[in-house]
C-alpha positions as CSV (number, residue, x, y, z in Angstrom):
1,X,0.0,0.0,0.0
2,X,1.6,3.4,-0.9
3,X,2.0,6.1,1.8
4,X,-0.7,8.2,0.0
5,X,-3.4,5.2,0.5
6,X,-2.5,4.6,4.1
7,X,-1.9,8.8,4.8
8,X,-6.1,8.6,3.2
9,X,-6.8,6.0,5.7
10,X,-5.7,8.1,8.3
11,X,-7.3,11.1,7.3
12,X,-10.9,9.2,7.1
13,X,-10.5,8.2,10.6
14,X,-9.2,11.5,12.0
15,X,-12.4,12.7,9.8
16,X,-14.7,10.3,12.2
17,X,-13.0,11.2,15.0
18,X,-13.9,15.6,14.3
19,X,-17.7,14.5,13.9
20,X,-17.2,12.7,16.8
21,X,-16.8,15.8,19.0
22,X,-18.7,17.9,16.6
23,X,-21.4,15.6,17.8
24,X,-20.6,15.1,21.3
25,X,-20.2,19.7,21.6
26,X,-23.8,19.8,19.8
27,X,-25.4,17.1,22.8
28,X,-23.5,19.5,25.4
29,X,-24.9,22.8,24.3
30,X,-28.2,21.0,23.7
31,X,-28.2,20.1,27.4
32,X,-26.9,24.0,28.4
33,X,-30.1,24.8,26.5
34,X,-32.2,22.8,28.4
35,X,-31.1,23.4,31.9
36,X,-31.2,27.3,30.8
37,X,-34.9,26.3,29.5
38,X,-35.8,24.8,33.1
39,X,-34.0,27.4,35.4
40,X,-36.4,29.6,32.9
41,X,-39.7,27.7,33.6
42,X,-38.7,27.0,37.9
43,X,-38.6,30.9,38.2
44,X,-41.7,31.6,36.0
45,X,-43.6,28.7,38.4
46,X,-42.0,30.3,41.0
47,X,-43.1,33.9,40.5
48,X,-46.9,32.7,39.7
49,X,-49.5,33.6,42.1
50,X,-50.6,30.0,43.0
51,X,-46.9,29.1,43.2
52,X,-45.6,27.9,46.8
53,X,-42.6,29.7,46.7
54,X,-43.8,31.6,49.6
55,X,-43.6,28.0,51.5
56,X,-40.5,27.2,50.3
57,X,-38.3,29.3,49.4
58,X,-35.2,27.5,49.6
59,X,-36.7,25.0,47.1
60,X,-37.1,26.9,44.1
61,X,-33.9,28.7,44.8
62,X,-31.9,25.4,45.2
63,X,-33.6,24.3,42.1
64,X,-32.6,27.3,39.9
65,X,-29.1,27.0,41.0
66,X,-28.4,23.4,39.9
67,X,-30.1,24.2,36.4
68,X,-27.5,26.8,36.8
69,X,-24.8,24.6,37.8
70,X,-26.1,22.4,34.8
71,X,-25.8,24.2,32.2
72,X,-22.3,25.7,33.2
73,X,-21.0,22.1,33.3
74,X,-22.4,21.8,30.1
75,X,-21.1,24.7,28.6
76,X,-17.8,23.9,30.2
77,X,-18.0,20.6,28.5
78,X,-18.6,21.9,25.0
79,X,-15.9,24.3,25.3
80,X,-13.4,21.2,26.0
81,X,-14.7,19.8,23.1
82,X,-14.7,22.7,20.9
83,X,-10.8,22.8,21.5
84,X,-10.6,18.9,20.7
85,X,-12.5,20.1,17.3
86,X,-10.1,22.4,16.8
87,X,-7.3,20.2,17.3
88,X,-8.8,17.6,14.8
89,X,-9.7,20.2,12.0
90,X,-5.8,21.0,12.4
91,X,-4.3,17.5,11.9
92,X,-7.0,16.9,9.0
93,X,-5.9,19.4,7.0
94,X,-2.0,19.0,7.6
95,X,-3.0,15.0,6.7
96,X,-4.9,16.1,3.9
97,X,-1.6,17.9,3.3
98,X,0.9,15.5,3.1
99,X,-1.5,12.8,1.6
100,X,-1.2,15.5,-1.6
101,X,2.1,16.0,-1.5
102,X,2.8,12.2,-1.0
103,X,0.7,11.6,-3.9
104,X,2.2,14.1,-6.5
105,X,5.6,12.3,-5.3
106,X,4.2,8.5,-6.2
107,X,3.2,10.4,-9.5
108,X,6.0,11.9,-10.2
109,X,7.9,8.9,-9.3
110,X,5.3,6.7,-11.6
111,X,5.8,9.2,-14.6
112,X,10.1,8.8,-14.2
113,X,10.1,4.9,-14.4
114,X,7.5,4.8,-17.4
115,X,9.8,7.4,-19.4
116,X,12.8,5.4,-18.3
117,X,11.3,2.1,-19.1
118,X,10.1,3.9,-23.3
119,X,13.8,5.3,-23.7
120,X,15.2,1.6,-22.6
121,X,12.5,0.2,-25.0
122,X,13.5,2.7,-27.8
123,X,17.4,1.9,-27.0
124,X,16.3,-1.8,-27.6
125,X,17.0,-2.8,-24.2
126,X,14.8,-4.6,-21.8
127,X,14.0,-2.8,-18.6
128,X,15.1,-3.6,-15.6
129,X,13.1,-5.5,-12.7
130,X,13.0,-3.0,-9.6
């Protein structure tokens, strides 16, 4: 297999790899957006005038903080992968790279031994096994 197939390989997988955590980022700010959503709708419920925050106070408040907390770890989470996407877009294109400039090499290198074999031919001599 020539380095330009395998460096191909490579790049497919370190292509699965970027929607991985393109993926995994989009389910962490889709959870942000939900606890934000429910921190919403606790201090709407809790601001309603059949609401029992007057009873519990603590409870709505405790509530609203860990959607809070939530969706801080979740934004903290899709910021970690956000860096591991950029990471991944980097090594994609320097693979993407060097697959081109291995295969322009294999090309070039393809191109030299068939004009090499055509002027051995043409000098009437067989060409030899390499």
């Amino acid at each position: 297999m020539e380095k330009s197939q395998r460096l191909a390989r490579l790049l497919k997988v370190q292509n699965q790899l970027k929607a991985l955590h393109e993926t995994q980022r989009a389910g962490h700010l889709r959870a942000a957006h939900e606890a934000e959503a429910r921190a919403s709708e606790v201090a709407a419920r809790k601001d309603a005038p059949d609401s029992l925050a007057a009873l519990f106070p603590e409870l709505y408040e405790r509530s609203i903080a860990r959607a809070f907390q939530d969706r801080d770890r979740a934004l903290s989470a899709a910021e970690t992968e956000a860096a591991k996407i950029a990471v991944e877009t980097a090594r994609c294109r320097l693979l993407d790279r060097d697959r081109q400039i291995a295969f322009r090499q294999e090309e070039r290198a393809r191109e030299e031994r068939d004009g090499l074999e055509s002027v051995e031919r043409m000098l009437g001599r067989a060409p030899d096994s390499k």
